[in-house]
C-alpha distance (Angstrom), angle and dihedral (degrees) to the residues before:
residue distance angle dihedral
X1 . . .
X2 3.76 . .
X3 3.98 114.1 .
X4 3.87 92.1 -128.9
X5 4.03 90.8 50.5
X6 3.91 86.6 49.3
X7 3.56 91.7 52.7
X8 3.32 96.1 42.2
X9 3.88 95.2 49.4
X10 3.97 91.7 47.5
X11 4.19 82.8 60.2
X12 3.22 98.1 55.4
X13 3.78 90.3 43.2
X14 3.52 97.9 43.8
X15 3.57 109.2 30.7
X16 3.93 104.9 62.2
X17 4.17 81.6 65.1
X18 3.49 97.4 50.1
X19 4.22 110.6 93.3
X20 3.59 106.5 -100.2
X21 3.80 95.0 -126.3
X22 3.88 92.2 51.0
X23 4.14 93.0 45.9
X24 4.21 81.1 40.7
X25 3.67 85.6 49.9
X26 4.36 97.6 49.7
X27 3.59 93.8 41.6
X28 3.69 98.8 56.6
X29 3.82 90.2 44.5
X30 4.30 81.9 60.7
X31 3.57 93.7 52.3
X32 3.66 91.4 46.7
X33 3.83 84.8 56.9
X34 3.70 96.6 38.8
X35 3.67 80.8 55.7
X36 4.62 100.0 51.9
X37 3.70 83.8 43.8
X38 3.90 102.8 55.3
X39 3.56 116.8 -176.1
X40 3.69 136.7 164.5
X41 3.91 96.5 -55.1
X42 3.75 88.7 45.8
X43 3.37 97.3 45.8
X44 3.70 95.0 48.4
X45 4.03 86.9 48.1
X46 3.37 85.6 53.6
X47 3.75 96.3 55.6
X48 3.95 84.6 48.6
X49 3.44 110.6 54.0
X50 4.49 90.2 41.0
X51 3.87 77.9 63.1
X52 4.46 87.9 45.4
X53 3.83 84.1 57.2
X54 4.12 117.6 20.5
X55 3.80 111.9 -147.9
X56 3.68 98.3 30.6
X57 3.84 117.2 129.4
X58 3.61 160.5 131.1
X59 4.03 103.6 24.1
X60 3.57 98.7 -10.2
X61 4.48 84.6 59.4
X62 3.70 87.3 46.4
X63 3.67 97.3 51.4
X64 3.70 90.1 54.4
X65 3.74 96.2 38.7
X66 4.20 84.1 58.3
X67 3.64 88.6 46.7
X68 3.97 90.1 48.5
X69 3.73 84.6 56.9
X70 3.59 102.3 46.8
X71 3.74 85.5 46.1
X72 4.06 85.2 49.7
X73 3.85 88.7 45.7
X74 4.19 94.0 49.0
X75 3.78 85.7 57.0
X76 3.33 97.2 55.0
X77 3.97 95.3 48.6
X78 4.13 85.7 49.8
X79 3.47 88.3 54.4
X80 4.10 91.6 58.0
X81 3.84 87.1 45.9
X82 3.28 104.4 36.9
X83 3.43 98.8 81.9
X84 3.79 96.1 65.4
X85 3.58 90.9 51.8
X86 3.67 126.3 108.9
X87 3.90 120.7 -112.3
X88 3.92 79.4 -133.9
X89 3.54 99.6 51.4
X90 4.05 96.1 44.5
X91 4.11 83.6 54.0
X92 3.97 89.8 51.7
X93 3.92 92.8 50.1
X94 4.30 86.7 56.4
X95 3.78 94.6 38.1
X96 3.98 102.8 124.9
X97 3.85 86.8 12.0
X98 3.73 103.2 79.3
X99 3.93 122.3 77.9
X100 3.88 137.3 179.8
X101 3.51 89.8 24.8
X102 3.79 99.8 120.9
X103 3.91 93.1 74.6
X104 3.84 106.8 62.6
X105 3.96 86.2 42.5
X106 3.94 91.5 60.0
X107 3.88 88.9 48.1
X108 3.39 88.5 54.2
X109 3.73 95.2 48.3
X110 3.70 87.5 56.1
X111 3.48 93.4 49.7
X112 3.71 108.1 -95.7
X113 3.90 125.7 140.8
X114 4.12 112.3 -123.6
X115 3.73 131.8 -148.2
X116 3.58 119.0 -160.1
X117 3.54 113.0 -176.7
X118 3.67 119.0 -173.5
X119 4.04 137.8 172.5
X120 3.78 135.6 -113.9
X121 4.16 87.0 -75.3
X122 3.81 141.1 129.5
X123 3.77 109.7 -29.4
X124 3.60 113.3 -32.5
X125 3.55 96.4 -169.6
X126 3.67 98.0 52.8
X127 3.77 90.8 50.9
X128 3.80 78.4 57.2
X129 3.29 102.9 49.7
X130 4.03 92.1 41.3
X131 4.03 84.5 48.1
X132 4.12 94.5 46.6
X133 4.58 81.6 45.2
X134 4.37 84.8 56.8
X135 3.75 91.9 48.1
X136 4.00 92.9 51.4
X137 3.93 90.2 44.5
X138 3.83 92.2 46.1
X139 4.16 88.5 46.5
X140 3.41 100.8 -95.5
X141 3.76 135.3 139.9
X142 3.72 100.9 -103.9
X143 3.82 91.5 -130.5
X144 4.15 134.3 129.8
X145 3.39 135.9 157.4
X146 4.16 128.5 -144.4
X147 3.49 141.0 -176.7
X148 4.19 116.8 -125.1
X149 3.77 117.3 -165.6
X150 4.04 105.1 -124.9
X151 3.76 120.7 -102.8
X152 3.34 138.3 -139.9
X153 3.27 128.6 -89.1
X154 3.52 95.4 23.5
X155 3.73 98.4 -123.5
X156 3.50 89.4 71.4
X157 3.69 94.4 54.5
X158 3.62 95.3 53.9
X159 3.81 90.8 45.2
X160 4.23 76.2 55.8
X161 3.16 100.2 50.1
X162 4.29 95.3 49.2
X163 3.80 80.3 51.3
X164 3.33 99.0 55.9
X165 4.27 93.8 40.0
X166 4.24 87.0 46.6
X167 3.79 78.6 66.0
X168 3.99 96.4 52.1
X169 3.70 100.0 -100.3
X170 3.83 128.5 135.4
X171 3.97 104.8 -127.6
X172 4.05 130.7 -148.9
X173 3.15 133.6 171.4
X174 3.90 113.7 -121.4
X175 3.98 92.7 -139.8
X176 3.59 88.3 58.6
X177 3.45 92.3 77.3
X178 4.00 104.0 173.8
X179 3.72 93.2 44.7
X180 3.33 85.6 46.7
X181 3.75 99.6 58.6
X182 3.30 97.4 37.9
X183 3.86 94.2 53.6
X184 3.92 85.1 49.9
X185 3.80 98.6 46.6
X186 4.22 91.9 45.9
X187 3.77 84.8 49.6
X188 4.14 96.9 57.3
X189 3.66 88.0 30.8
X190 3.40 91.7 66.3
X191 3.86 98.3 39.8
X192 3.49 97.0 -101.1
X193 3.82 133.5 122.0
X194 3.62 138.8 -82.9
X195 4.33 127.6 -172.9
X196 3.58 113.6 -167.9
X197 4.21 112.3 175.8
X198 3.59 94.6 -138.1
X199 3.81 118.9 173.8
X200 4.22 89.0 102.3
X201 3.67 128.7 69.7
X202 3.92 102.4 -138.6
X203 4.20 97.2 167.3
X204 3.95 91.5 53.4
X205 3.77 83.7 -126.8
X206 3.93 106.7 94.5
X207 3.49 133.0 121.1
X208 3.96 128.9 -82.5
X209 3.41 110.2 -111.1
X210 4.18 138.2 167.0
X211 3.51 108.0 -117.7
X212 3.48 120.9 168.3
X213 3.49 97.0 -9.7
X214 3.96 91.0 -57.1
X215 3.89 132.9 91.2
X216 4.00 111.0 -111.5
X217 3.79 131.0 143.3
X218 3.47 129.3 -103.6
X219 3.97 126.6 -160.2
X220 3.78 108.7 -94.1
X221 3.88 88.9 -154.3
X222 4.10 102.7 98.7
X223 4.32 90.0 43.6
X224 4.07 89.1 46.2
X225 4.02 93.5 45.9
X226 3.63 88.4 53.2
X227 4.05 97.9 44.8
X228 4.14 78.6 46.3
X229 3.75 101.8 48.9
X230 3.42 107.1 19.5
X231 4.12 96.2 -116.7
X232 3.94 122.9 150.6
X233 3.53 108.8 -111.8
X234 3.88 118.8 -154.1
X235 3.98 128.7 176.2
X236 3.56 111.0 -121.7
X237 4.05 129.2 -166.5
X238 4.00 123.2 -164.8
X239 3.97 120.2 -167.0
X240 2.95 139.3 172.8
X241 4.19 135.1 -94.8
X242 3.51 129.5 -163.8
X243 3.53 128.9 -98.1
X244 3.56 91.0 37.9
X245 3.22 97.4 -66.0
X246 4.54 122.4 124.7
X247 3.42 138.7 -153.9
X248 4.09 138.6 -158.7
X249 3.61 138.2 -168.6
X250 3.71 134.1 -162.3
X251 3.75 126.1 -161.3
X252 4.08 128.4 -150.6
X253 3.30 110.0 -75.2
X254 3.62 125.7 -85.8
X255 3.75 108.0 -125.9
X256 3.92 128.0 -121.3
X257 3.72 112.4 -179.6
X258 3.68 92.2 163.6
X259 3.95 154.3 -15.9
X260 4.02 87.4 -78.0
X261 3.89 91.8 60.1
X262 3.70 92.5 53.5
X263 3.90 100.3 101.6
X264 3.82 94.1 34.6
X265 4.18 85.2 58.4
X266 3.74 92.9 50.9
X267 3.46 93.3 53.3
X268 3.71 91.9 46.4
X269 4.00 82.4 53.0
X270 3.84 88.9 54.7
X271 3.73 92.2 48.1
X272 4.36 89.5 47.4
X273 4.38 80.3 44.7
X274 3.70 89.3 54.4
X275 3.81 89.9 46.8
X276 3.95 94.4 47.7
X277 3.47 97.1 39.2
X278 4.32 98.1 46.1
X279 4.81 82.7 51.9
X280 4.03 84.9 61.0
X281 4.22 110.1 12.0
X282 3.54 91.1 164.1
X283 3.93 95.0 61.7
X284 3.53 86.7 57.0
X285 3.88 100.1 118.1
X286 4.07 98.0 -167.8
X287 3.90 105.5 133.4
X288 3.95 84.7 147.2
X289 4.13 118.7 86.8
X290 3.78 103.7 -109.1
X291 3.47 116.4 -108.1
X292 3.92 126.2 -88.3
């Protein structure tokens, strides 16, 4: 057996028994580390976030690069635990915490696919999960499907991938792209809904967008399954509260009326990104250069 499936497995064995303040405790210690010993990923993070908030440096930038990581480091210990939690009890720690969700639950109720598209911020999966817990409470099949990147070695991914569907999510692999689209399109067509972390071009053929005062690509996917199904897609930013408690907003939806309003929608995503990502910088999870 590999030694990162091993060590991956032994998380999500061990973790969920561990006392949350004590597991709370050891992760943030590693992202404090991560953080004194730099590296690529940090020093690309870095990079990022100086761009989040211009002017920012020195002390102040290390402060909220350390804060980045322990925010980096809490996700990763929620994703060991997480799958011991109760849909219930994920929804109670984002009651009073979650805004602008009432919109993409109507269209749904009337029969309308939705596309939330978020970035690389808080804990995806528990805005997810909370999400999937609104749609059963509002009489909703509790149902969604996503996209994961594939990981190396490929023992990993699948242990991924039975992560992810432990939590309720339909999985596919983005290098599968046929599956992939027709998984997505079946899922708006029939009203349903569709989350697609979106802030990194992965097919090298996005659209050019400003972001953060610099030209980068952004996946074209979320704007084109709208003009292509006729879903609502809205941005939407989770973050992170204390005492282990999150939060998520969704903005108004970014219209799509057809193919030809595909690349002005993405940008409008990058401009909603920018907003999202500027109200929490330090749950801004992008340790990855951004794509050109």
């Amino acid at each position: 057996m590999n030694p990162a499936e091993l060590g991956f497995g032994a998380a999500w064995r061990v973790l969920r028994h561990v006392p949350r303040p004590v597991a709370g405790l050891g992760f943030e210690a590693g992202g404090d580390l991560a953080a004194r010993r730099g590296g690529a990923g940090v020093a690309r993070l870095r990079a990022n976030l100086a761009r989040v908030v211009p002017g920012l440096a020195g002390a102040e930038l290390d402060r909220l690069v350390r804060a980045a990581m322990r925010s980096y480091a809490r996700y990763w210990n929620e994703a060991f635990r997480l799958p011991a939690l109760q849909p219930g009890t994920i929804h109670a720690g984002m009651h009073g915490a979650a805004t602008g969700i009432g919109p993409g639950i109507a269209a749904m109720q009337a029969g309308r696919g939705v596309v939330y598209a978020l970035p690389h911020a808080g804990n995806w999966d528990v805005a997810g999960v909370y999400i999937l817990e609104e749609m059963r409470r509002h009489g909703l099949p509790a149902e969604m499907t996503t996209v994961v990147e594939r990981l190396e070695p490929e023992s990993v991914f699948r242990r991924f991938v039975s992560y992810r569907e432990s939590l309720g999510f339909e999985i596919v692999a983005q290098d599968d792209g046929r599956a992939a689209h027709l998984a997505l399109t079946r899922r708006l067509r029939a009203g349903g809904l569709v989350c697609l972390v979106s802030d990194r071009d992965l097919t090298g053929g996005g659209v050019e967008v400003g972001f953060f005062g610099e030209s980068v690509r952004f996946p074209s996917g979320p704007a084109s399954l709208a003009a292509l199904t006729g879903a609502a897609l809205y941005p939407v930013g989770p973050y992170f509260l204390p005492r282990g408690r999150w939060g998520v907003t969704v903005l108004p939806e970014i219209p799509v009326p057809d193919r030809a309003a595909v690349r002005k929608a993405t940008q409008e995503l990058a401009s909603a990104f920018e907003e999202l990502i500027a109200a929490h910088p330090a749950d801004w999870h992008m340790l990855q250069e951004l794509t050109r």
